[in-house]
C-alpha positions as CSV (number, residue, x, y, z in Angstrom):
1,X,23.9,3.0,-1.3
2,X,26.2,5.7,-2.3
3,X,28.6,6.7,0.7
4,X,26.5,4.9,3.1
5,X,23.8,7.9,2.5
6,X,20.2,7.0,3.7
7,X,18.4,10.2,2.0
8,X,16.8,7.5,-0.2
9,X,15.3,5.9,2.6
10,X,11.3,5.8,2.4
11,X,11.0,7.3,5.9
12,X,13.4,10.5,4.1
13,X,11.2,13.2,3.1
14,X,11.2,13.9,-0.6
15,X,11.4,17.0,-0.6
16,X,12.7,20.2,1.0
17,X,15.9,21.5,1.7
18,X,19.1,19.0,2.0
19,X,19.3,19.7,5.9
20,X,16.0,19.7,6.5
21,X,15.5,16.1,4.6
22,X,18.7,14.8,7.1
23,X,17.2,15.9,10.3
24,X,14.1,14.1,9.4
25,X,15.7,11.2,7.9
26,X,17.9,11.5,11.6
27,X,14.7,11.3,13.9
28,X,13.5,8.1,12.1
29,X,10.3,9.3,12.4
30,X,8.2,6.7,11.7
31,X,9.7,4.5,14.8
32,X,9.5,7.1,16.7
33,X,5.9,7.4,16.4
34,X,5.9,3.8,17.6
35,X,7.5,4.8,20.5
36,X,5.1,7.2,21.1
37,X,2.2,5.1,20.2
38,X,3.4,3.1,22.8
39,X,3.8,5.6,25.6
40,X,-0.2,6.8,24.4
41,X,-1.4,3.2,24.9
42,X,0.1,3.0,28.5
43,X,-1.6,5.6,29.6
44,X,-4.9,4.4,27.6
45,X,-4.8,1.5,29.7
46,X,-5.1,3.3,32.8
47,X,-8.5,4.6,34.4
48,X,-9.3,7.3,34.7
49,X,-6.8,8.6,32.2
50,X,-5.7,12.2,32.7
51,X,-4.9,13.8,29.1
52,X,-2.8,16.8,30.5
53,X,-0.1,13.7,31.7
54,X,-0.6,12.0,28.3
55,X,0.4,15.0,26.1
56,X,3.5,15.8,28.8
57,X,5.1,12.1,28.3
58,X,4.2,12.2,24.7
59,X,6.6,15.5,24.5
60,X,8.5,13.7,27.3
61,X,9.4,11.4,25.0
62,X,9.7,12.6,21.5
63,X,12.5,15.2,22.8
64,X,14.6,12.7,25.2
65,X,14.5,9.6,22.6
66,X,12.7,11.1,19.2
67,X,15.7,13.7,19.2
68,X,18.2,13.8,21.7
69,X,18.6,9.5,21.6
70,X,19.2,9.9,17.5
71,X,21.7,12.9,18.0
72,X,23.1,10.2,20.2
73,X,22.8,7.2,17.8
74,X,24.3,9.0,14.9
75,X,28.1,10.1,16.9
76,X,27.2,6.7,19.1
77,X,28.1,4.8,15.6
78,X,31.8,3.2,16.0
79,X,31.6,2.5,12.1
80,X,29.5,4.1,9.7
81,X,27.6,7.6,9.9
82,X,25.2,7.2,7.7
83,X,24.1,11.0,8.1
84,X,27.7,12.2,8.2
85,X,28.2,15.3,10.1
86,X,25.3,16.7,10.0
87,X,26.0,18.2,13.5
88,X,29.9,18.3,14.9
89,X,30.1,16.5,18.1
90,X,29.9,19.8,20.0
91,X,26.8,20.6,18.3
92,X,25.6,17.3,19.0
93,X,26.3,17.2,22.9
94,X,24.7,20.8,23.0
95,X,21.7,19.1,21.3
96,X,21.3,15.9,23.6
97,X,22.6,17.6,26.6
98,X,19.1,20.0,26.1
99,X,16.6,17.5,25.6
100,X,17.2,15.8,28.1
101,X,17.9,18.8,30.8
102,X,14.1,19.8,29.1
103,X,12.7,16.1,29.7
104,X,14.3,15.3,32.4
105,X,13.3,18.7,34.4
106,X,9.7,18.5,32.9
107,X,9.4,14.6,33.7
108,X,10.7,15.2,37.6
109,X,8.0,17.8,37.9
110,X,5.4,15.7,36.9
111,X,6.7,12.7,38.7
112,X,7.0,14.7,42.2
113,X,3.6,15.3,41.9
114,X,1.6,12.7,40.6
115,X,3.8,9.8,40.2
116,X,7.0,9.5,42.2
117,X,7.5,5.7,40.4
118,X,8.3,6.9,37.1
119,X,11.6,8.9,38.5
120,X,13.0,5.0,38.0
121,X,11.8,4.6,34.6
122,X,13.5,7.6,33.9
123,X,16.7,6.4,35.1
124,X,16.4,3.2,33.3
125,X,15.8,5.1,30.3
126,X,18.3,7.5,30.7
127,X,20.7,4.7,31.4
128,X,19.4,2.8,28.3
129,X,20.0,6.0,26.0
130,X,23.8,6.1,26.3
131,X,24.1,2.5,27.2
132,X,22.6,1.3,23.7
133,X,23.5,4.2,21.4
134,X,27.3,4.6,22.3
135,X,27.6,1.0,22.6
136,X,28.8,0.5,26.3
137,X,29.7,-2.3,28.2
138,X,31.4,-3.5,25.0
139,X,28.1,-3.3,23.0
140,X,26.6,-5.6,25.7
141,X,23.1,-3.6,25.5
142,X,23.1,-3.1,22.0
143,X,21.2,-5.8,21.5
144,X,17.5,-6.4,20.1
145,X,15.7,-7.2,23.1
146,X,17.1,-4.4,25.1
147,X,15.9,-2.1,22.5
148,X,13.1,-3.8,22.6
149,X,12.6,-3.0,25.9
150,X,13.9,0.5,26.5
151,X,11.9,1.6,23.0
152,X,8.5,-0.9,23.8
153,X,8.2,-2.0,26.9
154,X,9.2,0.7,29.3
155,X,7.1,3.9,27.3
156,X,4.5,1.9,27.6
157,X,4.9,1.4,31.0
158,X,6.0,4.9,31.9
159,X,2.4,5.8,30.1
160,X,0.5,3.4,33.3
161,X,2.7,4.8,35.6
162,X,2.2,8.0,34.8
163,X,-1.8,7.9,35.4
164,X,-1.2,5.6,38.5
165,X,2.1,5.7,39.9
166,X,2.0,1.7,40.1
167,X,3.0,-1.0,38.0
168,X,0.3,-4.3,38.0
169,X,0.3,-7.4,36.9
170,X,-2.5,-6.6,34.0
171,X,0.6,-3.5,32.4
172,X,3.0,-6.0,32.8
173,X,1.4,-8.4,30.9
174,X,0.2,-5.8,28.3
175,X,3.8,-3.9,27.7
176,X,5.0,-7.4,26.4
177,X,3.0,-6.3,22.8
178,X,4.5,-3.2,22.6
179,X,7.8,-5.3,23.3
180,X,7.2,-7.6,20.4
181,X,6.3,-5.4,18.4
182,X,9.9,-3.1,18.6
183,X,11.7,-6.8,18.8
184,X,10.1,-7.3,15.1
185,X,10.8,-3.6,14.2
186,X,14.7,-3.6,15.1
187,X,15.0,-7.0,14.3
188,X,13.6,-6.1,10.8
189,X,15.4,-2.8,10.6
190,X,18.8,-4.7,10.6
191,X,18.0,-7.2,8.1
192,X,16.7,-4.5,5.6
193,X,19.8,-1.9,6.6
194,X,22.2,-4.8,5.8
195,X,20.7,-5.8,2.6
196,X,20.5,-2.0,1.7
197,X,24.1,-1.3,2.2
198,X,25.4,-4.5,0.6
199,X,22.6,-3.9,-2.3
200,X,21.6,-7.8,-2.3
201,X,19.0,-9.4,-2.9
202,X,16.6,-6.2,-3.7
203,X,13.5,-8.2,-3.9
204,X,14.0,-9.3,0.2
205,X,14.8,-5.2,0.7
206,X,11.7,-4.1,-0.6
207,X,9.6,-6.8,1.5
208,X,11.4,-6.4,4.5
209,X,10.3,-2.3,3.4
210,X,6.7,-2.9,3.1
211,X,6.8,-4.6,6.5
212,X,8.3,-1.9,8.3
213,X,6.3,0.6,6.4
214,X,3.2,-1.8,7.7
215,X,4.2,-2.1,10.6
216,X,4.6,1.3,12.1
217,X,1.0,2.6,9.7
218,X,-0.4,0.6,11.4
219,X,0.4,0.5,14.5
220,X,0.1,4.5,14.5
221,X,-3.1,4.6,13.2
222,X,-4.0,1.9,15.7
223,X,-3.2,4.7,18.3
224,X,-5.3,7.3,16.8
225,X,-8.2,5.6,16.5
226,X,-8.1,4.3,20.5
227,X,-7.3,8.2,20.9
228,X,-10.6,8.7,19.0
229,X,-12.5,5.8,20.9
230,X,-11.3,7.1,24.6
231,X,-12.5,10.8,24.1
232,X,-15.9,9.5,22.2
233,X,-16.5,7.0,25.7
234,X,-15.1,9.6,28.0
């Protein structure tokens, strides 16, 4: 790929203007609707399931980890950038510094009055956020499984908590899918990334493509449709 650009990528937009096509291409969109999709089936899982809490830690989390995690991400890099500068690191602080005064402020709020437990999730997450993107501890968290479990598990169990302010044995046992299923995505990600960059073996890119592509249609549109079935049963 030319200068390590990813505007090629099929998660990029095709069209629009060149900014607007990096900031989409930035918020990896569709693995952030995983994320999401996990945090909706959490709270699925509960009952009763209030939707007003749903659509908060749906926003919740699209603006702490859709945007101000892949502001992170993108200056977190030590080596390549593959969406250059499009914000200077002042820009970029402003930006991650925001979403997560918004979720943070929002998510207390909501946890002070319905669900004091999720005030821990939220400082595992937040810890999780810097830890992973700007490669602390010596990279020690930048690891699959932990991303894995800050971007699968814990949404999903934010999303139980939320509705319950408890953790059981039954969302434990659940939140390991949504676990697997990010283990496969980042786990897939990299292999396809690598092969990208290094542009070998273009016949393993494009299946290791359709799987991601698979993987998060589907697991989206799974999400919908329980959407669709909880409001039908309600």
């Amino acid at each position: 790929m030319k200068d390590d650009s990813r505007l090629n990528e099929w998660f990029v937009p095709k069209f629009g203007p060149h900014k607007f096509r990096l900031f989409c291409g930035m918020l990896f969109l569709p693995y952030t609707g995983m994320c999401i999709s996990f945090v909706v089936w959490g709270n699925l899982v509960a009952d009763p399931m209030d939707f007003e809490r749903l659509v908060i830690l749906v926003l919740i989390y699209f603006v702490s980890l859709g945007i101000g995690a892949h502001v992170a991400d993108n200056i977190g890099s030590r080596k390549i950038k593959p969406w250059g500068d499009f914000f200077n690191k002042r820009q970029s602080w402003i930006i991650i510094l925001a979403c997560l005064g918004f979720s943070y402020g929002l998510g207390l709020y909501y946890a002070l009055s319905y669900a004091p437990l999720l005030i821990f999730i939220g400082i595992i997450e937040g810890f999780f956020l810097f830890a992973y993107n700007f490669e602390l501890f010596r990279g020690m968290f930048h690891k699959n499984y932990w991303f894995a479990f800050s971007w699968g598990m814990l949404p999903f169990l934010a999303g139980f908590v939320i509705q319950t302010n408890t953790i059981t044995s039954v969302s434990l046992f659940l939140s390991l899918i949504p676990f697997i299923l990010s283990y496969i995505e980042i786990k897939i990600s990299r292999l396809y990334k690598y092969n990208k960059r290094s542009n070998s073996n273009s016949r393993k890119t494009y299946q290791y493509e359709i799987i991601l592509k698979s993987l998060s249609i589907v697991t989206i549109t799974l999400t919908f449709i329980l959407l669709f079935a909880s409001a039908i049963l309600k």
